[in-house]
C-alpha positions in Angstrom: -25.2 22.8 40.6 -21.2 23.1 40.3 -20.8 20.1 42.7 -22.9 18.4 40.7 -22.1 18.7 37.9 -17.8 18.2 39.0 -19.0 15.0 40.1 -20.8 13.4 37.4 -18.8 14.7 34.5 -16.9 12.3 32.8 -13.8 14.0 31.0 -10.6 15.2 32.9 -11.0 18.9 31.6 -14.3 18.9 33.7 -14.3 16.4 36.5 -10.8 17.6 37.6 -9.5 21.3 35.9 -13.6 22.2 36.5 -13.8 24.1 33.2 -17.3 24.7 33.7 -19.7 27.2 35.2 -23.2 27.5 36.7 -25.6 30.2 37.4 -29.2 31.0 38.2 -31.5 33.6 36.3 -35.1 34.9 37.1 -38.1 34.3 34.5 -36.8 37.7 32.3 -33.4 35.9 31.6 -31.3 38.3 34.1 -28.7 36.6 35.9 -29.4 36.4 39.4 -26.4 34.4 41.0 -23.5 32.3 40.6 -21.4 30.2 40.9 -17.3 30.7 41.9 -16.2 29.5 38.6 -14.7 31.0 35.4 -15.1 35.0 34.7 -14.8 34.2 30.9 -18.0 32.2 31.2 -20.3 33.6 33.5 -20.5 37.5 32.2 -20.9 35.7 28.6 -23.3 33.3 30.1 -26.3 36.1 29.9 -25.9 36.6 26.1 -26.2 32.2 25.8 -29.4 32.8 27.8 -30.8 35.9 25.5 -30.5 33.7 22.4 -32.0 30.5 23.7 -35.5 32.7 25.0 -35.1 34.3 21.4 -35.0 31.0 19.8 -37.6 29.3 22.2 -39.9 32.4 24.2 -41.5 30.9 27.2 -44.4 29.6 25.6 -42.8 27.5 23.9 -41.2 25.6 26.6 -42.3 23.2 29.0 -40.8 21.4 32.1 -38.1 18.9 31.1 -36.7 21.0 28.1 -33.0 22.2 28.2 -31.9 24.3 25.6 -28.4 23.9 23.8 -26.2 26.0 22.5 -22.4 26.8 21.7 -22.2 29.5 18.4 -20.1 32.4 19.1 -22.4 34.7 16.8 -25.8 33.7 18.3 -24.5 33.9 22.5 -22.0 31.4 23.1 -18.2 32.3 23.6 -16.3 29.3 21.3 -17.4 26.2 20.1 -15.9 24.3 22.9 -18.0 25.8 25.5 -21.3 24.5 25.2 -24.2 26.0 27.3 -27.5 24.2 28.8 -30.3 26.1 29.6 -33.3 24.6 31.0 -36.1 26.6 32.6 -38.3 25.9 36.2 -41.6 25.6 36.4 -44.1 26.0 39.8 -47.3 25.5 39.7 -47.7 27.9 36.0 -47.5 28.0 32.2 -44.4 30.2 32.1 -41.2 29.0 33.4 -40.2 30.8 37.2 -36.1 31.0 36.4 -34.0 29.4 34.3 -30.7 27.4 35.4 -28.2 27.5 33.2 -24.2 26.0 33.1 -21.6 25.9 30.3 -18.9 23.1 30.1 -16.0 23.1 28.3 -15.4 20.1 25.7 -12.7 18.8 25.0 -13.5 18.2 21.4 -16.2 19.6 19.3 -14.7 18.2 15.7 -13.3 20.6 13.8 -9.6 20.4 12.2 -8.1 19.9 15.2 -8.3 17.7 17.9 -9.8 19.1 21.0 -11.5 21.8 19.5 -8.7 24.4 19.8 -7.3 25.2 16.2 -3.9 27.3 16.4 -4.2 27.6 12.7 -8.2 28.3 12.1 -9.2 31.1 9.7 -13.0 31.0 9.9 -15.2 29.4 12.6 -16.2 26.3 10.1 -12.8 25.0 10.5 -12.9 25.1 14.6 -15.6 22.4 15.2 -19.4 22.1 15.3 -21.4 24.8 15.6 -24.8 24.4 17.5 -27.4 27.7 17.3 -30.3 27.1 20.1 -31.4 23.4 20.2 -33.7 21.6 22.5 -31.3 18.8 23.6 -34.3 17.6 25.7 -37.5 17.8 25.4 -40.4 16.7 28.2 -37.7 15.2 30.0 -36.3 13.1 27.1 -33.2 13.2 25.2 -33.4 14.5 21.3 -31.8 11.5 19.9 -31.6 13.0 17.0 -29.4 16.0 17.8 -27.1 13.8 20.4 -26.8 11.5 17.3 -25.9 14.2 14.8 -23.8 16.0 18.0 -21.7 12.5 18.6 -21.2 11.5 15.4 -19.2 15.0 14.5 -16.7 14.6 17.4 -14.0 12.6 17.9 -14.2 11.2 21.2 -17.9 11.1 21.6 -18.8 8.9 24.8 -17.2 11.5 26.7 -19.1 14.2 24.9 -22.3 12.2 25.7 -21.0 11.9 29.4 -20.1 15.9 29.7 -23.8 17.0 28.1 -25.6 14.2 30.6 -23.6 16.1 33.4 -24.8 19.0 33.0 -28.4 17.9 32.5 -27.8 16.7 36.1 -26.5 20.3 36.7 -28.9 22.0 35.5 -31.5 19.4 37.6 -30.3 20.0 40.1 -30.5 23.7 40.1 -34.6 23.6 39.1 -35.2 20.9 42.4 -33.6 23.5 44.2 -35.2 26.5 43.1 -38.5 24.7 43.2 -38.2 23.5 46.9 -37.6 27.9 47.1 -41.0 28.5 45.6 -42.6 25.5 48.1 -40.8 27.2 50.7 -41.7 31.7 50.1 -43.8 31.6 46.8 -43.0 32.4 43.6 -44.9 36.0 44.3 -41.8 36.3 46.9 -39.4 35.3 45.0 -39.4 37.5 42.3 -39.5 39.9 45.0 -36.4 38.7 46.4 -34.5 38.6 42.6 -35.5 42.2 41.6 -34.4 43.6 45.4 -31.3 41.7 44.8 -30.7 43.0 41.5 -31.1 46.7 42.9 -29.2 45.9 45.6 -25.9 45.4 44.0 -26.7 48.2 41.1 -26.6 50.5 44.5 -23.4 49.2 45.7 -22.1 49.3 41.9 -22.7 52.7 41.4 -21.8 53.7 44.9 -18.2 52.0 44.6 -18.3 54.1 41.1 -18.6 57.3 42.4 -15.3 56.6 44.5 -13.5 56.6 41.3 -12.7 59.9 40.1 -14.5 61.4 37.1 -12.6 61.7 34.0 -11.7 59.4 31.0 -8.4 57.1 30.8 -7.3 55.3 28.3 -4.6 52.4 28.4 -3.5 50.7 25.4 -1.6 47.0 25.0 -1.3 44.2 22.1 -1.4 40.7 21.6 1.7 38.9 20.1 0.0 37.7 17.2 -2.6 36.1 15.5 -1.1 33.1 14.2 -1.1 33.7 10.8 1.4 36.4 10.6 -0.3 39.7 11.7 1.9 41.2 14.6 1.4 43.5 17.4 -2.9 43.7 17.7 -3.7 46.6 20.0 -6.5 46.3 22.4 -7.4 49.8 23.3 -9.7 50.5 26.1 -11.3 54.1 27.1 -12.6 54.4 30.4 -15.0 57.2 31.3 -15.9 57.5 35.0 -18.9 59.9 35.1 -20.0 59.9 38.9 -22.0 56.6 39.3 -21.6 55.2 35.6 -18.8 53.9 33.7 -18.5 53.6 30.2 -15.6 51.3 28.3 -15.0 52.2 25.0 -12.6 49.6 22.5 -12.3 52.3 19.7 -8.6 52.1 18.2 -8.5 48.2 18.8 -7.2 46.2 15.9 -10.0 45.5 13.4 -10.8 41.4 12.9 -8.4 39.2 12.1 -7.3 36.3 9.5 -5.9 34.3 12.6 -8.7 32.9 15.5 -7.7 35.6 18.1 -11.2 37.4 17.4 -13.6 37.9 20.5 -17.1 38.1 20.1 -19.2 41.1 22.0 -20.3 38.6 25.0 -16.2 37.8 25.8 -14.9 41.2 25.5 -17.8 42.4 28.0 -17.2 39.6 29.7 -14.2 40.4 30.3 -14.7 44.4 31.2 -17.6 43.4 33.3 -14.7 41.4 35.4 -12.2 44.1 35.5 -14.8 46.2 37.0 -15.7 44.4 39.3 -11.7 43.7 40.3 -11.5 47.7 40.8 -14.4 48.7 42.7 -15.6 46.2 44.8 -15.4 42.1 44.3 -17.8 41.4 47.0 -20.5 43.0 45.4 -23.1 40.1 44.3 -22.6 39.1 40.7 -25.6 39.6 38.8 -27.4 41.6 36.1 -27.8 44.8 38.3 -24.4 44.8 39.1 -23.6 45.7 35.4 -26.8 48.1 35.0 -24.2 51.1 35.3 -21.3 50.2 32.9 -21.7 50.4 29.2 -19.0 48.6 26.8 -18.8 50.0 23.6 -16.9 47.9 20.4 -15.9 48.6 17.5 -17.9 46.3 14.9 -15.4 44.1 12.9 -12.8 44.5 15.3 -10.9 41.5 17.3 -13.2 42.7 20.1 -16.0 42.1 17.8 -15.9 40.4 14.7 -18.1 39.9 12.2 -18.7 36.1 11.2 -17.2 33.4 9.5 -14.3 35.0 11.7 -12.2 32.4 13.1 -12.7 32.8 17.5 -11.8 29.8 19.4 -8.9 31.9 20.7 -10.6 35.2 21.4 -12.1 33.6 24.2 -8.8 32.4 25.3 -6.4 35.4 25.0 -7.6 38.4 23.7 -10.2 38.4 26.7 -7.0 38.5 28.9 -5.8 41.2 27.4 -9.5 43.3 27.3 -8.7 42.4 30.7 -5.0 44.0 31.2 -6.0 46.8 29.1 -9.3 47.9 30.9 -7.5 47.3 34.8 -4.2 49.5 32.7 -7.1 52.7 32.3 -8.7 52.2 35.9 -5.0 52.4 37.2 -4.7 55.5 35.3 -7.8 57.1 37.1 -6.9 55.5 40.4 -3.3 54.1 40.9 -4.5 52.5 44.5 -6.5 49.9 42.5 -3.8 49.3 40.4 -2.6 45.6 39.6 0.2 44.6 37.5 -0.5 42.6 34.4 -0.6 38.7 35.0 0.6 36.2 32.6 -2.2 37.3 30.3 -2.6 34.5 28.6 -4.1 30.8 28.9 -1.0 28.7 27.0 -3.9 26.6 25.8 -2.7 23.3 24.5 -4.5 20.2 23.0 -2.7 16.4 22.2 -4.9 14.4 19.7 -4.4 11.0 18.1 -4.9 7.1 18.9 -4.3 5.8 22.2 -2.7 2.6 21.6 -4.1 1.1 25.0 -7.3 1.3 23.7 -7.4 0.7 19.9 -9.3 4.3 20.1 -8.8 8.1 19.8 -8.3 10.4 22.6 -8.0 14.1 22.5 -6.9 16.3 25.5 -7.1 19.7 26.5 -5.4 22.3 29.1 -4.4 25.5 30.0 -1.2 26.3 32.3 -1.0 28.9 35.1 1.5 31.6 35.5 2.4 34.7 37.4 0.0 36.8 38.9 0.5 40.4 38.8 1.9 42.5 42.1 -0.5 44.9 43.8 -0.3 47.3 46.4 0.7 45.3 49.9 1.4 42.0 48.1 3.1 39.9 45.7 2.1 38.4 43.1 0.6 34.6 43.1 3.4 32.1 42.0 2.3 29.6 38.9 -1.5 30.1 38.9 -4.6 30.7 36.2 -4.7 34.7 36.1 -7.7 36.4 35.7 -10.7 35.3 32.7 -9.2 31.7 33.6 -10.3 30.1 37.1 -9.1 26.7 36.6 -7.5 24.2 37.9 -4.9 21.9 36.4 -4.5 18.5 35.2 -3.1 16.7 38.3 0.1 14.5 36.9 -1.7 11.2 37.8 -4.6 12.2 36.1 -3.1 12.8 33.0 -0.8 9.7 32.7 -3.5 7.6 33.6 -6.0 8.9 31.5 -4.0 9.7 28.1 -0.5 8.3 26.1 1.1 11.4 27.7 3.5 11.8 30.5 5.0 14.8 32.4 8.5 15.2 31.9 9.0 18.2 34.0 7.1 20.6 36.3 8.4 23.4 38.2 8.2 27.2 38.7 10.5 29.4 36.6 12.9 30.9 38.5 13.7 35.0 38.2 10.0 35.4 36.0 7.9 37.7 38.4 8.8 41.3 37.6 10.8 43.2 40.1 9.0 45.6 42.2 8.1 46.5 45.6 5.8 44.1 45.2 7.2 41.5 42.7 5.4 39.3 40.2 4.4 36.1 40.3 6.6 33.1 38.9 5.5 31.8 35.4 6.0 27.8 35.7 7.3 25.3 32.7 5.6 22.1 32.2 7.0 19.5 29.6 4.7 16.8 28.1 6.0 14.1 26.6 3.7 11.8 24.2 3.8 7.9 24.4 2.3 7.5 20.6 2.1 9.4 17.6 0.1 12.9 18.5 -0.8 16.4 17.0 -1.0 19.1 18.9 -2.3 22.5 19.1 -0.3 25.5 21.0 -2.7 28.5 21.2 -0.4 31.2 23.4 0.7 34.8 24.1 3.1 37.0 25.6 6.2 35.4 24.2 6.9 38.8 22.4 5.7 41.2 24.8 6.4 41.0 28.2 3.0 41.5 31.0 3.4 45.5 32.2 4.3 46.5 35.5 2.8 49.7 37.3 4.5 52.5 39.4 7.8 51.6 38.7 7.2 47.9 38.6 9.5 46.0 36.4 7.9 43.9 34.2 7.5 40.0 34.1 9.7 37.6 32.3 7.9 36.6 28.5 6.6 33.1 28.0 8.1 30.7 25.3 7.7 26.9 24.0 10.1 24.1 22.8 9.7 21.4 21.2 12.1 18.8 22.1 13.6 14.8 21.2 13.8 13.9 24.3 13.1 15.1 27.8 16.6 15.7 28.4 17.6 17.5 25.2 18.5 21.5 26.2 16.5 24.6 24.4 20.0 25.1 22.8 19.6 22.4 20.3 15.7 22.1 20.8 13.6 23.8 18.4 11.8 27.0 19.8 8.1 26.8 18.5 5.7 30.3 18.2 3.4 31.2 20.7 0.2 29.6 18.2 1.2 26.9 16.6 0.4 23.6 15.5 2.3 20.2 14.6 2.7 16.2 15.0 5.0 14.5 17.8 6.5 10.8 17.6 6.8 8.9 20.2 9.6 9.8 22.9 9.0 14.1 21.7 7.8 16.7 24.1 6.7 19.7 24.4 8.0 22.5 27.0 5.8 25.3 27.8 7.2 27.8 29.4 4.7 30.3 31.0 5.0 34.2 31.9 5.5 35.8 35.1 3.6 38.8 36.7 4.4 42.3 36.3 6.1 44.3 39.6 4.4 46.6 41.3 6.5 49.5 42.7 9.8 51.0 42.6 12.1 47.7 43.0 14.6 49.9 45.9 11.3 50.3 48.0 11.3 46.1 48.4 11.8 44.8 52.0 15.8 43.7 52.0 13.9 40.6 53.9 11.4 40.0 51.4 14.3 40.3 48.4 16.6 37.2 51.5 13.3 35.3 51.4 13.0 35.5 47.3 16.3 33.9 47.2 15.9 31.0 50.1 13.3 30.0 48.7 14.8 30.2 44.5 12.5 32.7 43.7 15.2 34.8 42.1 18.9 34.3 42.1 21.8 36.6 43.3 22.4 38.2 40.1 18.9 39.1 39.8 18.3 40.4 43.2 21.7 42.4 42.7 20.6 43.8 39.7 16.6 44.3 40.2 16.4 45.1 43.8 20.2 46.6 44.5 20.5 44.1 47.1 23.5 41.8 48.0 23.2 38.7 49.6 27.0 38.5 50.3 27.1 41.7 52.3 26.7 41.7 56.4 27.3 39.2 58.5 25.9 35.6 58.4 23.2 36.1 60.5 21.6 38.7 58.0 22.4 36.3 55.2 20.2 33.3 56.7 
């Protein structure tokens, strides 16, 4: 289904970042399997499959529907994401298993273009918002909702080509399924699913009861909302009780003016994955997997808001930090799962205007990797998507050739992973100049507080943006822009993003002397800061030592 729909997709943010994801559910709407995509989307995904069997039970489908759907308060994530579920028949009245993907758009109208308002302060300003809709129906398109879909976005050919992709997604996931039923019978099958499901609630609970009992609690904030509320703690209480867990939010920051708000279906999303991180990551990924954790939240808290909130960033950040704050308790319980805190944060950023090649608008979308977190027996990743995020980037040639932008500049940061025995990943800096008038939208975090290192980690260097005249002006004259912003560029302006590192993980002094020699052959860090981190010289002994 992922190949697929990769393949046939029409927009960059798809076809090469693969912002998408797929997965497979049995005829109760539990998710049975899927795919290797983005952790953000699939433990949401469930919820977008509840409200589309609310909206249309199984009697009221028939084979060749698919069922759309993107609002945040009836089980999607943000209105970018849109979700297509469509449900397999064999040989019956009620559908066998549903297939089911969710793409991210890279515009879905709104204020801003591509869909991802720094600024919003309730969910009407953040694009189109789509409660359960047959997109088709028997097989054929609703013309009516692709017309009243297209004509509220501003780049809507692509739109059309994204939704038609995932129609072939989701296809292809009910020709498969159904050659399953020709194959074992649907009797079998469900067989099959339910053992499956049991299956990894045994291995869940049995990973659990490794963890020792008790109740942990780890507390850490986002930056900001973007419209001047500081310092948002996400507080997570774990309680291991022999083969359950349960994930309480109580103390986290009530809902906000600013669109850093996460619905219920992200904020479990987001535990579900940090479970699975700590326990065992090989266990299959479905609904049994989850039957023994519990997530508790607050109502009318960032972690779950009540609407017209504005969200479009809660899926983007405050998930990360559900994410740091929830693997922050489990280190508490356990500190041989611990993981320093990655860059925690997404550095989403959209470019919208006229492309003067074509007469016609264009609107881009992307988020930038960064430092992985250190962990017991290895460093962290240099420069890559942490954690809810599983993307890709935009490949350099892509993006020039695709949009008026160009790419200035693209390199790791030097000295940004946190010192440690295990150090941090390197944060990376990317500057993108525009070729035409442009607005953009800079939705960010962890330029005030710095990702956490554990046991004696230091932690990793903050992230930071600029907006500059010209790709050689320096961040002394350049104008240093907050982590969620918004604003116009002329022609000839870019903008540097500068990303986090990775926390450290361990008492620097404990760090390999040829692990700190490597760090600095290859301009990981720099003398000073291996002098001053790890207490090592790279002056002292002979030459030999020094190479």
């Amino acid at each position: 289904m992922n190949a697929t729909l990769v393949r046939t997709a029409y927009s960059p943010n798809v076809k090469e970042r693969r912002d998408c994801s797929c997965a497979l559910f049995d005829a109760a709407g539990r998710m049975v399997a899927q795919a290797e995509n983005i952790p953000v989307h699939l433990g949401a995904m469930p919820f977008s499959v509840t409200a589309a069997l609310e909206r249309f039970p199984p009697a009221a489908l028939e084979p060749g529907d698919a069922v759309l759907l993107n609002d945040p308060f009836a089980g999607g994530a943000h209105l970018p994401d849109l979700t297509l579920v469509t449900p397999v028949f064999a040989d019956s009245d009620d559908p066998v298993a549903f297939v089911a993907n969710r793409a991210h758009h890279a515009d879905v109208g709104g204020a801003r273009a591509g869909g991802v308002a720094a600024d919003s302060t309730e969910i009407f300003q953040e694009g189109l918002r789509i409660p359960p809709v047959k997109l088709f129906g028997g097989g054929e398109p609703n013309e009516a909702v692709f017309d009243l879909l297209l004509a509220n976005v501003r780049t809507p050919e692509e739109r059309r080509g994204d939704l038609r992709a995932q129609r072939a997604a989701n296809e292809t996931g009910r020709r498969r399924y159904q050659s399953l039923v020709e194959r074992h019978g649907r009797d079998h099958l469900a067989t099959v699913l339910d053992a499956l499901q049991d299956y990894s609630e045994r291995r869940m609970r049995a990973a659990l009861a490794d963890v020792p009992d008790g109740s942990y609690r780890f507390a850490d904030v986002l930056d900001d909302d973007g419209r001047g509320t500081e310092d948002l703690p996400v507080v997570a209480t774990v309680t291991v009780e022999g083969e359950a867990v349960t994930v309480d939010f109580e103390g986290t920051a009530p809902q906000t003016a600013g669109p850093v708000n996460a619905v219920r279906a992200v904020t479990v999303s987001a535990t579900y994955y940090a479970v699975r991180c700590v326990t065992d990551p090989e266990i299959p990924p479905n609904a049994g997997c989850y039957r023994p954790v519990t997530v508790q939240t607050p109502a009318g808290s960032i972690v779950d808001p009540e609407p017209p909130a504005a969200v479009v960033a809660g899926n983007l950040e405050t998930s990360q930090r559900v994410t740091d704050a929830v693997l922050g308790a489990f280190a508490e319980a356990d500190p041989t799962r611990a993981v320093a805190a990655g860059q925690g944060t997404m550095n989403s950023v959209t470019f919208g205007g006229t492309d003067p090649r074509t007469d016609g608008p264009f609107t881009f979308y992307e988020t930038q990797g960064g430092g992985f977190g250190g962990r017991a027996g290895a460093d962290g990743m240099d420069g890559v998507h942490v954690h809810m995020s599983n993307t890709l980037n935009t490949p350099v040639e892509v993006l020039e050739t695709a949009y008026p932008l160009r790419v200035r500049r693209y390199q790791l940061r030097e000295d940004t992973g946190g010192a440690g025995e295990f150090r941090g990943g390197l944060g990376l800096r990317r500057d993108v100049e525009v070729t035409t008038e442009a607005e953009f939208s800079l939705v960010a975090d962890r330029h005030r507080h710095a990702p956490y290192g554990v046991r004696g980690g230091e932690p990793g260097a903050r992230g930071g943006a600029y907006r500059l005249s010209d790709a050689d002006e320096s961040d002394e004259t350049a104008t240093q822009l907050p982590g969620k912003t918004t604003g116009a560029l002329s022609p000839g302006e870019v903008l540097s993003i500068r990303t986090p590192g990775g926390g450290g993980y361990g008492d620097p002094a404990a760090r390999d002397p040829a692990a700190v020699a490597r760090d600095l052959r290859l301009e990981k860090v720099s003398g000073d800061h291996a002098r001053e981190a790890y207490g090592y010289d790279p002056d002292d002994g002979t030459g030999e030592e020094r190479d």
